[in-house]
C-alpha positions as CSV (number, residue, x, y, z in Angstrom):
1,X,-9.4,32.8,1.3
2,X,-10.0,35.5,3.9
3,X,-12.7,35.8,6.6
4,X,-15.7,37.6,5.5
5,X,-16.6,39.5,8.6
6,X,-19.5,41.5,9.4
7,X,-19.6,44.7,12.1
8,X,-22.7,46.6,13.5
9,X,-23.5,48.5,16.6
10,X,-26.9,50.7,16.9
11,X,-27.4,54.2,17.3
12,X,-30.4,53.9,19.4
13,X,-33.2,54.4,17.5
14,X,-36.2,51.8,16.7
15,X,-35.1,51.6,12.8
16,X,-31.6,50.5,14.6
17,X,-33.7,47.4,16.5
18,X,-35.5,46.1,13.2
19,X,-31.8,46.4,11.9
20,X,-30.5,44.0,14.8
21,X,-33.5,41.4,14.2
22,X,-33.2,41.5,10.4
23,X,-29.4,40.2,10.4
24,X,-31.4,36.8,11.8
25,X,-34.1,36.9,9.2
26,X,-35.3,34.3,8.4
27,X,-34.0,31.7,11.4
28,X,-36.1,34.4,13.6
29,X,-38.7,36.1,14.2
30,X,-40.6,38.3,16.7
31,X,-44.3,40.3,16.9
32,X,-41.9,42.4,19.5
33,X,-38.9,45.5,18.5
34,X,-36.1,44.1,20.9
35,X,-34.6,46.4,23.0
36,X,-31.6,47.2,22.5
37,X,-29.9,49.0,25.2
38,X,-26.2,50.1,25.3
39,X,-24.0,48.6,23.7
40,X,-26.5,46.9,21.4
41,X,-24.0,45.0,18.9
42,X,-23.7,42.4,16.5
43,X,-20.1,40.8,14.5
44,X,-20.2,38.1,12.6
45,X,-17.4,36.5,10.9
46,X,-17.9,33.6,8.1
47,X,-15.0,30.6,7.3
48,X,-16.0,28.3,3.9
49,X,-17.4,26.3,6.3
50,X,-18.0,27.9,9.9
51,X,-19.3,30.8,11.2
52,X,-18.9,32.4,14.4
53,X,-21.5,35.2,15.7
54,X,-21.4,37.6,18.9
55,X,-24.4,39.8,19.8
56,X,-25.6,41.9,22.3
57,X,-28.8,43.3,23.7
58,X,-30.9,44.2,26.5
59,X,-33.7,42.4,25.7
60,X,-35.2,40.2,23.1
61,X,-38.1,37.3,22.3
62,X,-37.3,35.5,19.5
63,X,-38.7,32.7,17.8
64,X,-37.9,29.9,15.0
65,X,-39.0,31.5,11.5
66,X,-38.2,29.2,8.6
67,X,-35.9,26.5,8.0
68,X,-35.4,26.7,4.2
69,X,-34.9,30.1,2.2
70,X,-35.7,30.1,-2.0
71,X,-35.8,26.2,-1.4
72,X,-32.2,25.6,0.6
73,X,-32.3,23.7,4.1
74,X,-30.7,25.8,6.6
75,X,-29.3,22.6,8.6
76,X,-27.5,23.7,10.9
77,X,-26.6,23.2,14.6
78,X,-26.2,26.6,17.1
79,X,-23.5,26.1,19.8
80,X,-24.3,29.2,22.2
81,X,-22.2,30.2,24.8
82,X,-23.8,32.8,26.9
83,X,-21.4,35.5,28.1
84,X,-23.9,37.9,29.7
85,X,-27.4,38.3,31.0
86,X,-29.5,35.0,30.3
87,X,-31.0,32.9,27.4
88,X,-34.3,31.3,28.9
89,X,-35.1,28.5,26.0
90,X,-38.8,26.9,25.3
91,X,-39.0,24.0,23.0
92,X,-40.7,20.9,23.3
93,X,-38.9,19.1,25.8
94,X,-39.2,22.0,28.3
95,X,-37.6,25.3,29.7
96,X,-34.1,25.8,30.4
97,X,-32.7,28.6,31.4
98,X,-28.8,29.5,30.7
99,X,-27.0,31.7,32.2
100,X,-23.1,33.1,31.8
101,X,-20.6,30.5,31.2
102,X,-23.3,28.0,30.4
103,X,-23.6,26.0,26.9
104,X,-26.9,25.5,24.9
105,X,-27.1,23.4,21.7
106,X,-29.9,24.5,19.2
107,X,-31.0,22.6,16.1
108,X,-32.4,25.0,12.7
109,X,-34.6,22.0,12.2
110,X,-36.4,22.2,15.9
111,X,-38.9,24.6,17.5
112,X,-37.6,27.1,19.9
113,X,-38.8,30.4,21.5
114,X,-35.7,32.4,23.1
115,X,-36.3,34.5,25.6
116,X,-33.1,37.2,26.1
117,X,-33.0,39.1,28.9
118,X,-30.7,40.7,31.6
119,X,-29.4,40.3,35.0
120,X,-27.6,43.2,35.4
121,X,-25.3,43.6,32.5
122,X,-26.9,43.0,28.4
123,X,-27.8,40.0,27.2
124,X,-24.8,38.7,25.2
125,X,-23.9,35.6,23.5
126,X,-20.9,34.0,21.7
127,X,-22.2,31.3,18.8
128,X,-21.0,28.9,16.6
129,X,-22.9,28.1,13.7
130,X,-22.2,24.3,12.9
131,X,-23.9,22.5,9.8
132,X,-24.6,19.3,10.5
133,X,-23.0,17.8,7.6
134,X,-19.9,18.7,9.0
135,X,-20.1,16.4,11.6
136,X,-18.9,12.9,11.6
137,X,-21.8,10.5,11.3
138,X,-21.8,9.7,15.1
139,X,-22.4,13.0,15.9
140,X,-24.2,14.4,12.5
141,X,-28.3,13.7,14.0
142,X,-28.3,15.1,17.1
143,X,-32.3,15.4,17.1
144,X,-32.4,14.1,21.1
145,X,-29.9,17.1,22.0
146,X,-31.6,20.0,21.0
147,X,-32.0,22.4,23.9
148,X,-29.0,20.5,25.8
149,X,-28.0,22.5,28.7
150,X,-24.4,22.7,30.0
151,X,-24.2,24.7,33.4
152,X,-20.9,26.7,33.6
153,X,-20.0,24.0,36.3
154,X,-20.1,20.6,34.4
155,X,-17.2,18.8,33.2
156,X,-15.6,20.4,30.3
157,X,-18.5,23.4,30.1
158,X,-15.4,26.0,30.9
159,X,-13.3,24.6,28.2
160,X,-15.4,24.6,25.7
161,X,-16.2,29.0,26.3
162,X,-13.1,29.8,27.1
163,X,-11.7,27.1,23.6
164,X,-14.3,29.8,22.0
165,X,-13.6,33.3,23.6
166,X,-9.8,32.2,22.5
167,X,-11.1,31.7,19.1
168,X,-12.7,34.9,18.8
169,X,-9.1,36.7,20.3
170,X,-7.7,35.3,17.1
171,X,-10.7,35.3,14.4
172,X,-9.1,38.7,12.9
173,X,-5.5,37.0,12.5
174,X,-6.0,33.8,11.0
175,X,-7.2,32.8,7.5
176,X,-10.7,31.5,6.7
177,X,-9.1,27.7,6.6
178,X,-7.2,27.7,10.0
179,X,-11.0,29.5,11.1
180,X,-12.3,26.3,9.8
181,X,-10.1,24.0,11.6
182,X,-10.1,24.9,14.8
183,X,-13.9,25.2,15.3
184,X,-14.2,22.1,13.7
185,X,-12.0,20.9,17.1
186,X,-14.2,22.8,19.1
187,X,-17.4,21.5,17.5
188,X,-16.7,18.1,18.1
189,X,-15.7,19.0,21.6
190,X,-18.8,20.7,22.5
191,X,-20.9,17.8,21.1
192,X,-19.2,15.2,23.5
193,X,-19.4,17.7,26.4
194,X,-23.0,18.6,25.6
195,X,-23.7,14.8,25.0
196,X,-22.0,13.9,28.4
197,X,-24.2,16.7,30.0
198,X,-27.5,15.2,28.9
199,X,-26.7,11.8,30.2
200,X,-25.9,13.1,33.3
201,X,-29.4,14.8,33.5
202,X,-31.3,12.3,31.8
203,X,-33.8,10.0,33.7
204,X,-32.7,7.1,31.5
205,X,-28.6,6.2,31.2
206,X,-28.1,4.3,27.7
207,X,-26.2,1.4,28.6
208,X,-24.9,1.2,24.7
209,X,-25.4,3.1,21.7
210,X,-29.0,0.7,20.8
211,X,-31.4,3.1,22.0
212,X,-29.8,6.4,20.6
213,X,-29.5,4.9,17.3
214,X,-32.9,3.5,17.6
215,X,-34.4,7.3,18.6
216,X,-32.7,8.7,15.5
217,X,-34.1,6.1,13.0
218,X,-37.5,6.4,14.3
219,X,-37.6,10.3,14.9
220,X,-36.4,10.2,10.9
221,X,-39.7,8.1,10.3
222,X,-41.3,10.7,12.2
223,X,-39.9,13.5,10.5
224,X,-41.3,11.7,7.3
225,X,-44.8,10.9,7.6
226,X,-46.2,14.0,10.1
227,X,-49.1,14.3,7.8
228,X,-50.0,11.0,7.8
229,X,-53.7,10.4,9.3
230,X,-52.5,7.6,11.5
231,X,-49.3,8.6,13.0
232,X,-49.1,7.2,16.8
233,X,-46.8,5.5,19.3
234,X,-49.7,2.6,18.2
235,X,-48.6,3.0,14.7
236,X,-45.2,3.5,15.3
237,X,-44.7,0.0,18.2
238,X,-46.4,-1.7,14.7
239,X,-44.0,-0.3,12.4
240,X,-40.6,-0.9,14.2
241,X,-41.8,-3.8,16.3
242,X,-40.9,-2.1,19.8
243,X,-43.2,-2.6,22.8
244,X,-45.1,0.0,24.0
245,X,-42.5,0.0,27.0
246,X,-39.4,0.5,25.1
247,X,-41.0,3.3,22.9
248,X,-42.2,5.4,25.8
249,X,-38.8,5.0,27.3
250,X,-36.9,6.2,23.9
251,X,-38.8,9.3,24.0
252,X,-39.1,9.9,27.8
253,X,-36.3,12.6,27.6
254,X,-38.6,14.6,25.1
255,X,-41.3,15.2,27.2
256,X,-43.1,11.3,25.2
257,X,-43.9,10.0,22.1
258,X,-47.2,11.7,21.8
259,X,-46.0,15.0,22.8
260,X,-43.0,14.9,20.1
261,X,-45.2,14.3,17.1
262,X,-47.3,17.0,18.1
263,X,-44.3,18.7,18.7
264,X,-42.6,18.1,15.2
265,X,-46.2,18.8,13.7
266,X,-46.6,22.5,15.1
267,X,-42.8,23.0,14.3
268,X,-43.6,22.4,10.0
269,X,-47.1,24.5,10.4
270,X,-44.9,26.9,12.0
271,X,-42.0,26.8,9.5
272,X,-45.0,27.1,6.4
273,X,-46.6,29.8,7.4
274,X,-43.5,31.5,7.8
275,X,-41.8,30.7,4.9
276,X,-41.3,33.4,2.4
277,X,-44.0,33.7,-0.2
278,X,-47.1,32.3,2.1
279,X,-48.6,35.1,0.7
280,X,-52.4,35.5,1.7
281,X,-53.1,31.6,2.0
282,X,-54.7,30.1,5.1
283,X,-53.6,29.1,7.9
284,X,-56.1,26.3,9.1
285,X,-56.2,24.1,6.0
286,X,-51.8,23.8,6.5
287,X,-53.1,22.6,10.3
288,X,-55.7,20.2,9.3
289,X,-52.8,18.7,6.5
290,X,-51.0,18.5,9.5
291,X,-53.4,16.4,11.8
292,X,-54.6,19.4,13.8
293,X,-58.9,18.8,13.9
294,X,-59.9,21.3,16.3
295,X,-58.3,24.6,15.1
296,X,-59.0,26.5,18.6
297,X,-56.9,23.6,20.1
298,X,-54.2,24.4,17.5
299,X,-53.9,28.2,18.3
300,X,-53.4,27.2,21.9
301,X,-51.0,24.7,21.6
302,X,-49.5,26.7,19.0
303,X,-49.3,29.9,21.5
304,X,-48.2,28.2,24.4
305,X,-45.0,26.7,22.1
306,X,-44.0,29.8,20.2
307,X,-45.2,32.8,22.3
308,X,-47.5,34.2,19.4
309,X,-50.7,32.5,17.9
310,X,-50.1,31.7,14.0
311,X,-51.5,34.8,12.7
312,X,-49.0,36.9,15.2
313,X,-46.3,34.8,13.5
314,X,-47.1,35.2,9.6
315,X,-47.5,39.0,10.4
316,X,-43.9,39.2,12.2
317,X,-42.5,37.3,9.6
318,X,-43.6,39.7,7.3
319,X,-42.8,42.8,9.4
320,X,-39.7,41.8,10.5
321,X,-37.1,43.9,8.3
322,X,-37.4,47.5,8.5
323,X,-38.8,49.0,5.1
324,X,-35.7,50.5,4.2
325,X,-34.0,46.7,3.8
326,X,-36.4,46.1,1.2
327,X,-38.0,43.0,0.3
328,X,-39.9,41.4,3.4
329,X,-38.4,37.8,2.3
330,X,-34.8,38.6,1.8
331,X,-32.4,36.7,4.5
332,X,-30.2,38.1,6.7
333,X,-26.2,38.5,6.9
334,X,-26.0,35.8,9.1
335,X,-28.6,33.7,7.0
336,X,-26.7,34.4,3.7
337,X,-23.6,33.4,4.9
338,X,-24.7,30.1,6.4
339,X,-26.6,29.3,3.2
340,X,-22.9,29.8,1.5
341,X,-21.1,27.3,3.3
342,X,-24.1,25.2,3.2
C-alpha cells in the first residue's frame, strides 16, 4: 500500500483561509479567518496507521471542536514539533508557549486553545498524528501529559525533530508500511522524552509508577461520572480511599482536583455543542447536565478556557468551511484520514 498524500498552498484570498481551517474540521475551530500570509501551506501524508502533517501560516487561533465525527472517537495523540514562529498553548493546566525546535504533546480528548503566531518568519509546524491505541499500554493513557512542553534544549528534544524532519526527507520514498514503522519508533521515543520532560518540571517527582497509575484510574473515574451531582475530591477520597493529602498531590500538576473536573466538564459541553448536528438546541440545559448552576459563571469560565463564549463556538463550528465545501458537518482531509486508520 502506498502513502496517501495530500498537497495545498493558498492563492491569497479569504476563500483560500476557510480552505486552510476546513482541512482541520472538526478537531478545530475558530470565530477568526487565519491569516495566512506567504507561503500559507498545508501536506499531509497518511500510513494504515500514522499520519504525518506540515502547515504553515502567519497567524491563527484555533480551538478544540469535537472529539467524535458520525459517532467515531477521534483518539488520538498530536506530537508537534514547531519549526517556525510560535505555538502559545491554553489548556487547563496552564500556558505554554513553544517555540522552534521545541516539542508539544496534545491529546484529541483534552481542551486546548492554540494560539499561532510569528516571530519573524510563519508560523510552521511538523506533526505526528499518533492514536493512542497504538501505543503499548505503559504509554497508551497519557491524560497527565497533555500540554507537555519540551524546550529545544532538554535531553533528547533535538532528536526527536530532527528523527522527524528525517522522516519527512523520506515520506515520498518509502511505502505506507516502512511510514508506519518508523514513526511508531519515533512515537515511542517522543513519549519517553516528553515524559522525562515533565518530571523534570514537575513540582512532585514520582518515586515509582503508584501515583501515575493511580492518576490514570481515577481521571478514568472522572472521565465517567462528570454529570454526576456529587462529583468532588470529597467524593472522590470516599470512593478510592485516598486522603485528602495524597489526592491533592496526584493532581497538583493539573492545576488541582477541583480545577480538573471543572476542567473535564467545560471540555464535553464544549465537545456537544460542537458536535455536528447540535442543530438549534440549547446551550444552558447541556451546562446544567453538566454541573454548571450559575450559567453567567459558565460563559466566563467557558471564555476564559476556549477564547470564545459558547454561542461564539457553535456559530464557528458551523461557519467554519467555506460554502463552496458543502455540508457545514463534513470532516476535513486530515480528519478523514485519521478516522481511517482509527
Amino acid at each position: 500500500m502506498m502513502i496517501r498524500s495530500y498537497r495545498w498552498k493558498q492563492a491569497g484570498d479569504q476563500e483560500e483561509a476557510q480552505r486552510w481551517l476546513a482541512t482541520y474540521h472538526p478537531i478545530y475551530v475558530s470565530n477568526k479567518i487565519p491569516l495566512l500570509g506567504p507561503g500559507g501551506s498545508q501536506e499531509i501524508w497518511a500510513g494504515r496507521i500514522f499520519v504525518l502533517s506540515q502547515t504553515s501560516c502567519a497567524h491563527a487561533e484555533l480551538v478544540r471542536g469535537a472529539t467524535a465525527v458520525s459517532g467515531r472517537a477521534l483518539d488520538h495523540f498530536a506530537l508537534q514539533v514547531v519549526m517556525g514562529g510560535f505555538v502559545e498553548m491554553h489548556h487547563h493546566g496552564g500556558t505554554v508557549t513553544a517555540r522552534a525546535g521545541d516539542l508539544l504533546l496534545l491529546d484529541l480528548q483534552a481542551p486546548v486553545r492554540l494560539i499561532r503566531g510569528t516571530d519573524n518568519g510563519p508560523s510552521a509546524d511538523l506533526t505526528l498524528w499518533i492514536p493512542r491505541a497504538s501505543l503499548p499500554a505503559k504509554f497508551a493513557d497519557l491524560t497527565g501529559r497533555h500540554g507537555t512542553l519540551a524546550k529545544a534544549a532538554a535531553p533528547g528534544a533535538s532528536v526527536v525533530s530532527a528523527a522527524l524532519q528525517a522522516m519527512l526527507a523520506q515520506v515520498d520514498l518509502v511505502t505506507a508500511a516502512e511510514m508506519d514503522e518508523i514513526a511508531s519508533g519515533i512515537a515511542l521515543l517522543a513519549v519517553q522524552i516528553l515524559t522525562l520532560a515533565a518530571r523534570r518540571t514537575s513540582a512532585v517527582e514520582p518515586s515509582n509508577s503508584l501515583p501515575l497509575d493511580s492518576f490514570v484510574i481515577i481521571s478514568r473515574y472522572i472521565e465517567n461520572h462528570l454529570a454526576a451531582k456529587d462529583l468532588s475530591a470529597d467524593s472522590l477520597v470516599k470512593t478510592f480511599g485516598l486522603s485528602r493529602t495524597s489526592l491533592y498531590r496526584l493532581f497538583e500538576p493539573t492545576g488541582g482536583v477541583a480545577s480538573y473536573i471543572r476542567a473535564r466538564r467545560l471540555a464535553r459541553v464544549q465537545q456537544e455543542i460542537t458536535a455536528g448536528g447540535f442543530g438549534n438546541r440549547r446551550i444552558a440545559p447541556i451546562a446544567y447536565r453538566y454541573g454548571f448552576r450559575n450559567i453567567p459563571a459558565f460563559n466566563r469560565a467557558f471564555k476564559s478556557t476556549y477564547g470564545q463564549t459558547p454561542r461564539e463556538a457553535l456559530m464557528a463550528t458551523r461557519s467554519s468551511l467555506p460554502s463552496s465545501a458543502g455540508s457545514s458537518h463534513a470532516p476535513g482531509k486530515l480528519v478523514q484520514w485519521l478516522l481511517d486508520i482509527s
